[in-house]
TORPA-4810 file (N, C-alpha, C, O; in nm, 3 decimals):
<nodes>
NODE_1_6.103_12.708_9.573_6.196_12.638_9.660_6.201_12.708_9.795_6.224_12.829_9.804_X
NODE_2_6.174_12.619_9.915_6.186_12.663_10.031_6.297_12.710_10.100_6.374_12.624_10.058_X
NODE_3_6.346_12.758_10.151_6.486_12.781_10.251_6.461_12.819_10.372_6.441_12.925_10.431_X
NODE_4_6.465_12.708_10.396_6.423_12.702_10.599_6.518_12.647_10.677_6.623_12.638_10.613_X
NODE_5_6.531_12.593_10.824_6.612_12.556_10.872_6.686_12.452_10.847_6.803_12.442_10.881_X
NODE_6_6.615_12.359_10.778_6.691_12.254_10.720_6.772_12.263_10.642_6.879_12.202_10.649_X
NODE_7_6.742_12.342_10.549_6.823_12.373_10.426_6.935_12.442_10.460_7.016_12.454_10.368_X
NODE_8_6.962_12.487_10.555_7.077_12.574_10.641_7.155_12.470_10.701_7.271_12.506_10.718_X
NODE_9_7.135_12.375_10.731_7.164_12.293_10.830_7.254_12.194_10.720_7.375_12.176_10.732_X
NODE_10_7.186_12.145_10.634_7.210_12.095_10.476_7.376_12.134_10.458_7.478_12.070_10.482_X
NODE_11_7.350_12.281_10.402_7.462_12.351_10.381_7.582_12.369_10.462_7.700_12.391_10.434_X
NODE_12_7.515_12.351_10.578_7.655_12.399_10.662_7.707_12.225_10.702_7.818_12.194_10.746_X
NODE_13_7.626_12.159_10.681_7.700_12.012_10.666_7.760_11.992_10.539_7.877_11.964_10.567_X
NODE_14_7.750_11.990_10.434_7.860_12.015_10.308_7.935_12.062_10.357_8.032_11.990_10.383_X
NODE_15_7.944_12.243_10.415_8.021_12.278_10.397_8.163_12.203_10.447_8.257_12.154_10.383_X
NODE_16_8.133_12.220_10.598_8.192_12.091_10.709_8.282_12.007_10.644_8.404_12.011_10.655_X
NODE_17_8.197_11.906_10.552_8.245_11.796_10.458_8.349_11.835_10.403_8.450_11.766_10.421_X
NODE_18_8.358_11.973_10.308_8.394_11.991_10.218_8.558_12.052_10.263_8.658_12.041_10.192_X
NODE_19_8.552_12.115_10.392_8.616_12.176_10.418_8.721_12.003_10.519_8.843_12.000_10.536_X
NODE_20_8.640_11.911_10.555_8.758_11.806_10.579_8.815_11.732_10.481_8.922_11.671_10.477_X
NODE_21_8.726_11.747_10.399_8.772_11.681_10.247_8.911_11.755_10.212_9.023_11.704_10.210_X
NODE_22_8.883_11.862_10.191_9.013_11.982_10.162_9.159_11.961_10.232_9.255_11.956_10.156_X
NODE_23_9.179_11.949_10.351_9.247_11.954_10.478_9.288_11.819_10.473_9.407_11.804_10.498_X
NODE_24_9.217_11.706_10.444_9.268_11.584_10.448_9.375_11.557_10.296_9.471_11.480_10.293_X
NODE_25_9.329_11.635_10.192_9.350_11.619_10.080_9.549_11.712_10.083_9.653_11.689_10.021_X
NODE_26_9.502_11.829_10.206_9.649_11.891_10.159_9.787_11.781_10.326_9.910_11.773_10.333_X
NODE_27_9.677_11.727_10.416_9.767_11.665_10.469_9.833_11.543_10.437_9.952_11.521_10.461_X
NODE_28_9.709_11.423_10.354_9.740_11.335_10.273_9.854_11.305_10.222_9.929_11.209_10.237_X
NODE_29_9.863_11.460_10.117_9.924_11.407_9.996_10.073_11.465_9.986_10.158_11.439_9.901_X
NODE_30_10.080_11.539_10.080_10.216_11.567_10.158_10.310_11.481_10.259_10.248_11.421_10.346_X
NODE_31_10.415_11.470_10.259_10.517_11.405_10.336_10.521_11.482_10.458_10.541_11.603_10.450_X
NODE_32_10.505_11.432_10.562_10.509_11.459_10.720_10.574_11.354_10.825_10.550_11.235_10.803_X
NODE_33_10.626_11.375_10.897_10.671_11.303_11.022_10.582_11.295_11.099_10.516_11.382_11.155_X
NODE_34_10.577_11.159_11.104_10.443_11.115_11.267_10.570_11.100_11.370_10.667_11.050_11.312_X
NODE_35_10.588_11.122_11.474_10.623_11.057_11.573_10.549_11.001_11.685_10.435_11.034_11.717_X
NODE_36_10.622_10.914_11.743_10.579_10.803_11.868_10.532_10.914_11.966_10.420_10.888_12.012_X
NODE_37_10.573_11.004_12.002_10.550_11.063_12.129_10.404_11.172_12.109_10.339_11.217_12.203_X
NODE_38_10.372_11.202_11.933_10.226_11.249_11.967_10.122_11.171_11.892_10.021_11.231_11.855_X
NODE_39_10.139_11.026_11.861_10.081_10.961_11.740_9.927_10.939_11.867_9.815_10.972_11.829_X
NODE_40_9.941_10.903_11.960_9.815_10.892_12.029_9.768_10.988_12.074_9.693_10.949_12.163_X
NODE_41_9.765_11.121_12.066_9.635_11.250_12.084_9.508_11.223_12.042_9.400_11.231_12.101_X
NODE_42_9.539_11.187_11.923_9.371_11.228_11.831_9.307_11.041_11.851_9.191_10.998_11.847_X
NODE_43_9.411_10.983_11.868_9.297_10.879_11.901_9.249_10.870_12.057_9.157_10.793_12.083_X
NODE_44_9.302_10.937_12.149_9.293_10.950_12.255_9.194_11.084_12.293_9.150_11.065_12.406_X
NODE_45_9.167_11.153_12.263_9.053_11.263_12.228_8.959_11.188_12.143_8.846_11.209_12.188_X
NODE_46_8.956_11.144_12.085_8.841_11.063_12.003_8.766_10.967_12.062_8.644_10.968_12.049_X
NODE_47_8.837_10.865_12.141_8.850_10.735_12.237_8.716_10.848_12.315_8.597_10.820_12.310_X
NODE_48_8.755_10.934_12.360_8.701_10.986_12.539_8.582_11.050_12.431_8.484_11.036_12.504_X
NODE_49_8.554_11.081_12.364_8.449_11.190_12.299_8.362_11.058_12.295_8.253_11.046_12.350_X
NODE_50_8.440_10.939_12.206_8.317_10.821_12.160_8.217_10.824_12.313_8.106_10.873_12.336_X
NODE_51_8.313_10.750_12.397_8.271_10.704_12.533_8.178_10.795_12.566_8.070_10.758_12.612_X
NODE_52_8.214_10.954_12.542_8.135_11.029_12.629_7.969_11.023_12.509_7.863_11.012_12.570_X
NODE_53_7.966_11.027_12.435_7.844_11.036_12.333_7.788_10.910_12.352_7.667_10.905_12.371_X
NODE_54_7.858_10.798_12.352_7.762_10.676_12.383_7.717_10.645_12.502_7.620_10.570_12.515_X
NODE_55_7.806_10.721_12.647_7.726_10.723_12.749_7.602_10.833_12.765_7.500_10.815_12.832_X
NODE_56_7.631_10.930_12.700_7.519_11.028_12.693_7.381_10.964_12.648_7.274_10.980_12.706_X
NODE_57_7.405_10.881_12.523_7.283_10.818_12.450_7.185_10.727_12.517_7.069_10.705_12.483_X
NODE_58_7.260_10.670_12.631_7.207_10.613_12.785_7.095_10.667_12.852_7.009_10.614_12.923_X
NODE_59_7.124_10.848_12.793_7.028_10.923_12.948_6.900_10.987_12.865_6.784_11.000_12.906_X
NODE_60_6.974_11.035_12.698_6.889_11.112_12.649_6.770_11.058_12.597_6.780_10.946_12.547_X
NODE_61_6.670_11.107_12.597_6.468_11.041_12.604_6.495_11.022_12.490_6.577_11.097_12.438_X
NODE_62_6.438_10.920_12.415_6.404_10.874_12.260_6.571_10.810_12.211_6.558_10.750_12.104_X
NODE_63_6.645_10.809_12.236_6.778_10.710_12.181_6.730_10.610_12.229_6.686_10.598_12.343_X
NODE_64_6.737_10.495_12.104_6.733_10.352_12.182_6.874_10.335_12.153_6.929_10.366_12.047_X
NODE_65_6.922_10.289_12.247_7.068_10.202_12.322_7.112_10.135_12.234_7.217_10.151_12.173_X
NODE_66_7.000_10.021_12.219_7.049_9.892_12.144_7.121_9.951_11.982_7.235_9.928_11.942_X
NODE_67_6.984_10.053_11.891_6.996_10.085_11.788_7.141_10.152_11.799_7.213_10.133_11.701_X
NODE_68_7.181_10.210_11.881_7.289_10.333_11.880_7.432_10.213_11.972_7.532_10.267_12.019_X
NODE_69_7.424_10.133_11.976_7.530_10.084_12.035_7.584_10.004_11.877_7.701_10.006_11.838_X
NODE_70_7.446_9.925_11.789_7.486_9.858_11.695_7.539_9.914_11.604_7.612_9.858_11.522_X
NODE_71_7.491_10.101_11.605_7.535_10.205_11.444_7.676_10.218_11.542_7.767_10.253_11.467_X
NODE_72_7.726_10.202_11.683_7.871_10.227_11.690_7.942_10.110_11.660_8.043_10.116_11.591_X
NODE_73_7.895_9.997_11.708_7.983_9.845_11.628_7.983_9.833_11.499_8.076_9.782_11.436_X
NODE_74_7.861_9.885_11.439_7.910_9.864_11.256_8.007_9.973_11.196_8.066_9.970_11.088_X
NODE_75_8.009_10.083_11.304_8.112_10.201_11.313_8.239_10.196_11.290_8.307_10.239_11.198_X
NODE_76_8.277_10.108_11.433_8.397_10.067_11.474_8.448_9.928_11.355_8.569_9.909_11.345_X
NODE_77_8.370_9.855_11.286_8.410_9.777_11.202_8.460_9.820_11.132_8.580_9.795_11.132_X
NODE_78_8.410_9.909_11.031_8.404_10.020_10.860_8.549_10.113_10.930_8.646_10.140_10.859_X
NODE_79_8.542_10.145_11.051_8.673_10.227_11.123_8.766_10.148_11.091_8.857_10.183_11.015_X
NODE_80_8.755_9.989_11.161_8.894_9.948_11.179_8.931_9.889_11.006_9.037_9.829_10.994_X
NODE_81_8.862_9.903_10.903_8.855_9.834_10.811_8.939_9.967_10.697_9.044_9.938_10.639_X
NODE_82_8.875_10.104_10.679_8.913_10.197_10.679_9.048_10.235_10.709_9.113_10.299_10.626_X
NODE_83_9.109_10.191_10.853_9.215_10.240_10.898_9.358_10.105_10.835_9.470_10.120_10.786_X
NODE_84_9.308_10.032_10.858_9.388_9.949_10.764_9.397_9.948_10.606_9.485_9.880_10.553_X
NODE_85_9.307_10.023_10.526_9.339_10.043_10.374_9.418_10.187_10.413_9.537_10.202_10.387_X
NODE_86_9.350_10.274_10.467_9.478_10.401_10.472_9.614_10.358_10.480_9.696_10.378_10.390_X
NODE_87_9.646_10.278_10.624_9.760_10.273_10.641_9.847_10.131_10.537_9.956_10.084_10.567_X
NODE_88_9.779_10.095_10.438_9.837_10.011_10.284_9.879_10.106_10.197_9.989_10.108_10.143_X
NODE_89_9.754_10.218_10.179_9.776_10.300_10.090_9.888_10.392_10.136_9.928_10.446_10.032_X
NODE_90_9.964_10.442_10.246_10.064_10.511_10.272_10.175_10.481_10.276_10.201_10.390_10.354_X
NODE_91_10.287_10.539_10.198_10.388_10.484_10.208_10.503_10.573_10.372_10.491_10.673_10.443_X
NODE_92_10.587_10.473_10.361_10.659_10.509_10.473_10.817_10.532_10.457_10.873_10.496_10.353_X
NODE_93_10.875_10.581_10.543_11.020_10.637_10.503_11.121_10.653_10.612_11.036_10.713_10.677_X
NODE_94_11.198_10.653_10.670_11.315_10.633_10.826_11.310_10.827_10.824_11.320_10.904_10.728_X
NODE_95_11.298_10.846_10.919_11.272_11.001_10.956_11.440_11.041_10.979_11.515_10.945_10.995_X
NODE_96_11.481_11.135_10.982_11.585_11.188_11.054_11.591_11.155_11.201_11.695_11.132_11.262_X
NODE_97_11.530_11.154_11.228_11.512_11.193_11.390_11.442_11.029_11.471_11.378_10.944_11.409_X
NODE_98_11.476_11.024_11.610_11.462_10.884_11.642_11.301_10.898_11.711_11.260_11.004_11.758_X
NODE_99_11.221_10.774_11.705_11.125_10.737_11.691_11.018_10.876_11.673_10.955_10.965_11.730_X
NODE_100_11.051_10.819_11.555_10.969_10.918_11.412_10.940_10.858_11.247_11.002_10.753_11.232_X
NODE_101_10.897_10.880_11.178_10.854_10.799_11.025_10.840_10.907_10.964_10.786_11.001_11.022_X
NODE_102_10.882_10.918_10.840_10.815_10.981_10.738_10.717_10.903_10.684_10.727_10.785_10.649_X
NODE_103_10.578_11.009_10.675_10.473_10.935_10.591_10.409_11.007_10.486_10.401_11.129_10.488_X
NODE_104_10.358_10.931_10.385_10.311_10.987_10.287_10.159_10.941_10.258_10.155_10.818_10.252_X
NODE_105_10.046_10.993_10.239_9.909_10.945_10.171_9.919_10.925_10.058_10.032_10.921_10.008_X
NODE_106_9.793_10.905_9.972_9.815_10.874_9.810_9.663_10.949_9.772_9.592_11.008_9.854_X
NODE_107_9.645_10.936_9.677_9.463_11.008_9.631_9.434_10.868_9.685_9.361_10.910_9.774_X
NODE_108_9.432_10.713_9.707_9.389_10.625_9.732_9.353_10.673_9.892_9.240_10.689_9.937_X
NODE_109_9.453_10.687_9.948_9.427_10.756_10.145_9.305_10.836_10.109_9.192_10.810_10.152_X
NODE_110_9.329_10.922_10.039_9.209_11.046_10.068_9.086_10.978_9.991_8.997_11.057_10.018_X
NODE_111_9.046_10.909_9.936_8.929_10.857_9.879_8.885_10.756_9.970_8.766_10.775_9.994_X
NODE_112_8.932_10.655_10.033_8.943_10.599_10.140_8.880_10.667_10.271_8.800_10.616_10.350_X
NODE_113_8.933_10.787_10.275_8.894_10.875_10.381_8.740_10.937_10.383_8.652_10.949_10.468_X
NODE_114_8.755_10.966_10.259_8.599_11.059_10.194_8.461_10.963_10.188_8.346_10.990_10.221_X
NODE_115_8.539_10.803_10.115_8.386_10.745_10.111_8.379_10.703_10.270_8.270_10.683_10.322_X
NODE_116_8.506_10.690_10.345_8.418_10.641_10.472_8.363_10.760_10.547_8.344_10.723_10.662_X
NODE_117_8.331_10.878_10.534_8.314_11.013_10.576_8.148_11.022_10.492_8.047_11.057_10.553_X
NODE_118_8.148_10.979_10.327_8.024_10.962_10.310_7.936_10.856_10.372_7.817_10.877_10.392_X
NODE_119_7.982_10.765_10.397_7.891_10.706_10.440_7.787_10.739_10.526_7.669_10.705_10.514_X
NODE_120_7.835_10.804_10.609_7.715_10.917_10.738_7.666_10.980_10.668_7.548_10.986_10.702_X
NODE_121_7.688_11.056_10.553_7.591_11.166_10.519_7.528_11.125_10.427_7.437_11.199_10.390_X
NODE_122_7.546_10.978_10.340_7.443_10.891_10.290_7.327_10.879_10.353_7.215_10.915_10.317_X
NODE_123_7.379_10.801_10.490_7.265_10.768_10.622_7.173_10.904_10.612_7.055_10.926_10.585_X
NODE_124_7.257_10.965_10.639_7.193_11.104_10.714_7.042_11.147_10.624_6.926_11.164_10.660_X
NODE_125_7.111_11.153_10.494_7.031_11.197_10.331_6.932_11.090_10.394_6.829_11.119_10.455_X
NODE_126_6.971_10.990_10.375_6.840_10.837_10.393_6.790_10.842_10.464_6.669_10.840_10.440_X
NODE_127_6.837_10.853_10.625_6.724_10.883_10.702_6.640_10.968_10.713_6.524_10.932_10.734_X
NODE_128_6.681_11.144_10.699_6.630_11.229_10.686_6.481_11.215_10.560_6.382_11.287_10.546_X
NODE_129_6.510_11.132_10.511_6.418_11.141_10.336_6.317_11.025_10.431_6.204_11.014_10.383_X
NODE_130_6.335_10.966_10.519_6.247_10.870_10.583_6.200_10.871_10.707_6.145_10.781_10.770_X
NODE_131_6.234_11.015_10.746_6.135_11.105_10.841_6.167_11.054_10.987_6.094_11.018_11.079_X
NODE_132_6.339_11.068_10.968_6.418_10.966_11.108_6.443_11.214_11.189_6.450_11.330_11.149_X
NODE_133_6.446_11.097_11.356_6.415_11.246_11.400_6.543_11.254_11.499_6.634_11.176_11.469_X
NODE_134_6.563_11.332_11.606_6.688_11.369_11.636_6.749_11.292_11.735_6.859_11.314_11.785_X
NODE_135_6.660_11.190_11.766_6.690_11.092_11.814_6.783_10.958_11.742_6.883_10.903_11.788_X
NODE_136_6.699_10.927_11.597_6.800_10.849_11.522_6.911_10.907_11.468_6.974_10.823_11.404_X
NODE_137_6.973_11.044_11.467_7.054_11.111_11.367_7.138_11.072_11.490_7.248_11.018_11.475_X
NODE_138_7.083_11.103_11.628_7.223_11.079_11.733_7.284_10.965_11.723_7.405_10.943_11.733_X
NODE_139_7.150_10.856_11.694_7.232_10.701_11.691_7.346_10.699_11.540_7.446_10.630_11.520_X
NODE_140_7.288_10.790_11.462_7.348_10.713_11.353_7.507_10.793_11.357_7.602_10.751_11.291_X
NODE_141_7.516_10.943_11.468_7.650_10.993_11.506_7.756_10.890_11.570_7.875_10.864_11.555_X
NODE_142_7.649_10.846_11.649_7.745_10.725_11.706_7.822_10.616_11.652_7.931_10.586_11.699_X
NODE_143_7.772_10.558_11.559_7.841_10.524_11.434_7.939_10.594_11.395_8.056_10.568_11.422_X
NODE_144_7.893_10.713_11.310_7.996_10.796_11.251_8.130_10.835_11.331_8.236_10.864_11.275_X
NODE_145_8.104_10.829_11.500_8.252_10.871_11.572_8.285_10.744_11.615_8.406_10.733_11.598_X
NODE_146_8.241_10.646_11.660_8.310_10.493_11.620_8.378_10.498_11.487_8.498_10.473_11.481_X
NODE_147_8.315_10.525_11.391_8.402_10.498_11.261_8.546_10.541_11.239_8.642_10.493_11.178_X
NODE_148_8.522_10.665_11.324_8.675_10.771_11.264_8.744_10.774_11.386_8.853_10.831_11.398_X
NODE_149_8.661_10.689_11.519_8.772_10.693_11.640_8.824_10.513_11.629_8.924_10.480_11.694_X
NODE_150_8.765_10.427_11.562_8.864_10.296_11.529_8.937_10.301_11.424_9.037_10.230_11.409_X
NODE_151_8.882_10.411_11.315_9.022_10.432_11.216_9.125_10.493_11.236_9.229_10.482_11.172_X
NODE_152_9.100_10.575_11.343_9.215_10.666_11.396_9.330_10.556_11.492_9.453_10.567_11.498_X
NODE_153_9.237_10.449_11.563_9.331_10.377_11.696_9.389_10.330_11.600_9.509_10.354_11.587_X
NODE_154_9.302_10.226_11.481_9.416_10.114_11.410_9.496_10.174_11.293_9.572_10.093_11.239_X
NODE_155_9.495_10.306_11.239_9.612_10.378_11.189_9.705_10.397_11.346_9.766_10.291_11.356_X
NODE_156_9.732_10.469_11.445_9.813_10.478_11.496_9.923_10.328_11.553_10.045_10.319_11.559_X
NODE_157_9.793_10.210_11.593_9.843_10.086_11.585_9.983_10.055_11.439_10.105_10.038_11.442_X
NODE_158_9.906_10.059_11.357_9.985_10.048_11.293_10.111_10.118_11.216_10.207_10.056_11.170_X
NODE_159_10.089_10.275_11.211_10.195_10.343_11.236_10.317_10.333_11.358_10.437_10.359_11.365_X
NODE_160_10.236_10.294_11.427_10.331_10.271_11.561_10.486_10.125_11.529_10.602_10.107_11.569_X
NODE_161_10.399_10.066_11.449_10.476_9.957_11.375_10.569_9.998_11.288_10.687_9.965_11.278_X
NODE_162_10.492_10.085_11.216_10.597_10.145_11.107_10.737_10.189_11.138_10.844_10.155_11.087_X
NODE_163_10.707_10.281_11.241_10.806_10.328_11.341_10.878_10.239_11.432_10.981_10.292_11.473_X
NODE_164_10.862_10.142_11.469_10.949_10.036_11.500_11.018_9.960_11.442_11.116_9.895_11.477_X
NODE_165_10.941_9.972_11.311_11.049_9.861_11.209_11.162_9.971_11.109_11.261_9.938_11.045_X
NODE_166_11.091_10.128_11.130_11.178_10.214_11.030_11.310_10.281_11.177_11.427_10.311_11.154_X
NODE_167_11.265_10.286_11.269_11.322_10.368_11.384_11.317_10.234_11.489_11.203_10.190_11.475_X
NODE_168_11.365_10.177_11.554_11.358_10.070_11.657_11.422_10.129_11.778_11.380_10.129_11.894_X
NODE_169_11.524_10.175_11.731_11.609_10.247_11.926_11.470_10.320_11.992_11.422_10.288_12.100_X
NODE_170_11.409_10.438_11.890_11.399_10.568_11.972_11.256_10.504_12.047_11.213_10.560_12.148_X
NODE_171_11.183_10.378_11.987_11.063_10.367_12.027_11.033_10.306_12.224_10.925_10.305_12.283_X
NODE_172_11.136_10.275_12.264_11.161_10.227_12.385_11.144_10.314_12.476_11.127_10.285_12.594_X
NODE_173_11.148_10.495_12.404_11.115_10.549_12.505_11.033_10.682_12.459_11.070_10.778_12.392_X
NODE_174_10.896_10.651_12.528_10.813_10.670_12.471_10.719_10.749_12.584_10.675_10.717_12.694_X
NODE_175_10.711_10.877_12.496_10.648_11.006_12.700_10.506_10.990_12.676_10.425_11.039_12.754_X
</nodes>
């Protein structure tokens, strides 16, 4: 058995995996307060990262466009599709505090989370086994951060709801 760069590369992508798998699993399944005033960070850091990787894919030699614009629309589908079973599978609760929610995940959230997280490293396994080079792995990234930056907008979309129908005063004002 060989152990070369790939096989390093292999590993430290599990690991990666394994270690969001973990983290999602202890934020999940715990009760937390989202509030209105930081629910758009991470889709808003995500939003600007997509943009910036799919304009990059524009300049860099060997990305085709077309291929890498379509792995971000089938992205952004499985995202927004994703982000609406999470936010079924979570239950919700009136926070103490004004525009705020208590929320809860379920093992359904975090499995939800994981197969749409495998899905890239399916690709990845598949392409890699079919001799795809660093050009298609970028297209097929592009996908993968479409995926988790439209599951991220349409969870906050819809948390944002949550919080209006559990909290209604505090949401009017909103920094």
């Amino acid at each position: 058995m060989t152990n070369g760069p790939g096989t390093n590369s292999t590993w430290i992508t599990l690991l990666i995996a394994l270690v969001v798998v973990v983290r999602f699993l202890f934020r999940e399944l715990r009760q937390r307060t989202v509030r209105v005033r930081t629910l758009w960070i991470r889709p808003g850091i995500l939003a600007v990262l997509t943009a910036l990787l799919i304009a990059g894919g524009f300049v860099i030699p060997h990305v085709n466009a077309g291929v890498m614009l379509l792995a971000a629309l089938v992205g952004a589908v499985l995202g927004a599709i994703t982000g609406v079973l999470v936010v079924r599978s979570t239950s919700f609760a009136p926070a103490n505090e004004r525009g705020a929610v208590l929320a809860k995940g379920s093992v359904v959230t975090v499995v939800i989370w994981v197969v749409a997280l495998l899905l890239r490293f399916i690709a990845r396994f598949a392409f890699a086994g079919a001799g795809a080079d660093q050009a298609a792995q970028y297209e097929l990234n592009a996908g993968l951060i479409a995926l988790v930056t439209a599951a991220f907008v349409v969870v906050a979309i819809l948390f944002h709801r949550e919080i209006d129908r559990l909290s209604p005063a505090a949401t009017t004002r909103t920094l």
